[in-house]
C-alpha positions in Angstrom: -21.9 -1.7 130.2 -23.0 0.4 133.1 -25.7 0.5 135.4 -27.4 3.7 134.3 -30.6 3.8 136.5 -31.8 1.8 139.7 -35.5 2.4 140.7 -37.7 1.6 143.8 -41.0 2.3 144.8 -42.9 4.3 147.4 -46.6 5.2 148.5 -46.1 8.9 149.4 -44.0 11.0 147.1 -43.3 14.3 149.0 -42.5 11.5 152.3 -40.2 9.5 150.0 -38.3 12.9 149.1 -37.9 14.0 152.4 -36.1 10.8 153.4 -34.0 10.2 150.0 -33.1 13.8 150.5 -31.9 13.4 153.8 -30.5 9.9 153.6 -27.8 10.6 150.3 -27.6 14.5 151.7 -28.3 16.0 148.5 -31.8 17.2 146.9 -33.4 15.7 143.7 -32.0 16.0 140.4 -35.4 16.2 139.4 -39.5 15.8 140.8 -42.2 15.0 138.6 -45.2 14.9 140.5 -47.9 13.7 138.9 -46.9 11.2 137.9 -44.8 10.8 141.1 -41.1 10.3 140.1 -38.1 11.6 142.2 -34.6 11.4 140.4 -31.3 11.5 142.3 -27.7 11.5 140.9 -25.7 8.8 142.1 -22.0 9.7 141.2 -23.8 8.7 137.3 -26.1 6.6 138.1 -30.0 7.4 138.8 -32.0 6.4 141.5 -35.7 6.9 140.3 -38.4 7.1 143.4 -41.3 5.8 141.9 -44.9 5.8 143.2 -45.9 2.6 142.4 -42.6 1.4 141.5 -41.2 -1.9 141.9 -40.1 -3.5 145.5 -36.3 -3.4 145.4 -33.3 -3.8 147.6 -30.4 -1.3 146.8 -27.1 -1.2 148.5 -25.1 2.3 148.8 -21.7 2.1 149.3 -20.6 4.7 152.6 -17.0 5.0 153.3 -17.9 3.1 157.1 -21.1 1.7 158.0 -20.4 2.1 161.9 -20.0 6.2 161.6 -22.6 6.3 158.8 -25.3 4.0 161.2 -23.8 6.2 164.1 -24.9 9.3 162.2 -28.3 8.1 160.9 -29.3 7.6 164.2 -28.3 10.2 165.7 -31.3 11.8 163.3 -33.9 9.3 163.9 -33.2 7.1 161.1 -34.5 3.3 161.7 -32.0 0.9 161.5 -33.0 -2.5 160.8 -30.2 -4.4 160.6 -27.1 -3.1 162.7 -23.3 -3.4 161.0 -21.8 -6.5 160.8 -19.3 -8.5 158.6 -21.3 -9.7 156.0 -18.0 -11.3 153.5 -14.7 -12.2 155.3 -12.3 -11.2 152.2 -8.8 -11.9 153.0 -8.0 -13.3 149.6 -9.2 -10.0 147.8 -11.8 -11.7 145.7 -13.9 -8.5 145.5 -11.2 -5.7 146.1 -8.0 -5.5 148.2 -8.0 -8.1 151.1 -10.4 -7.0 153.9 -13.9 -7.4 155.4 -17.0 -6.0 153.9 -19.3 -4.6 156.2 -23.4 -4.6 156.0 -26.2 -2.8 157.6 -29.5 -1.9 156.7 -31.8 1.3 157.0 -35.8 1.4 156.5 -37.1 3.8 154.5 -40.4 5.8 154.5 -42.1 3.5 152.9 -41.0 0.1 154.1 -38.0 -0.9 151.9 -34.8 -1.7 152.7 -32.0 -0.1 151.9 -28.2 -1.9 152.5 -25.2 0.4 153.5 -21.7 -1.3 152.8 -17.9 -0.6 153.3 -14.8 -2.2 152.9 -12.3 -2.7 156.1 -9.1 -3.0 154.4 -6.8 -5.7 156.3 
């Protein structure tokens, strides 16, 4: 199986656009608004912007979540949570031996969204 779509919600459509578009630096796959849906393509998988939608939390892997939380605020993005080493991985239990890093950006509407990478050791 594969994850085909991921969803969370917002209040304010054309607000939730603006950031999604300028957090993954790519524009919509698709709006449809009414009913207030925003699709993006995530490498095959869909994020659907919802008005109305569910609360979720959805981590987006970056390739380093000190230059990506370096460049988000350097254009105003609130950071929540700053990076850190959330999963000391020497053994490799998720990938090759290394440290996975964490942080955490808000969105427009108040949801969090997690940024990881993996320091290879």
């Amino acid at each position: 199986m594969k994850i085909r779509q991921i969803a969370i919600g917002c209040k304010d459509v054309a607000r939730a656009e603006e950031f999604y578009t300028r957090l993954l630096g790519k524009n919509p796959t698709a709006v449809f608004n009414p009913p207030g849906f925003i699709f993006y393509d995530l490498d095959g998988t869909r994020l659907l912007v919802e008005v109305g939608g569910p609360s979720s939390l959805i981590y987006l892997g970056v390739e380093d979540v000190k230059a990506a939380v370096a460049d988000l605020k350097s254009r105003g993005f609130t950071i929540s949570i700053e990076p850190h080493i959330v999963f000391p991985d020497p053994a490799g239990v998720f990938d090759k031996p290394g440290n996975e890093w964490l942080a955490f950006v808000e969105d427009s509407e108040g949801n969090q969204i997690g940024l990881m990478s993996r320091e290879v050791i």
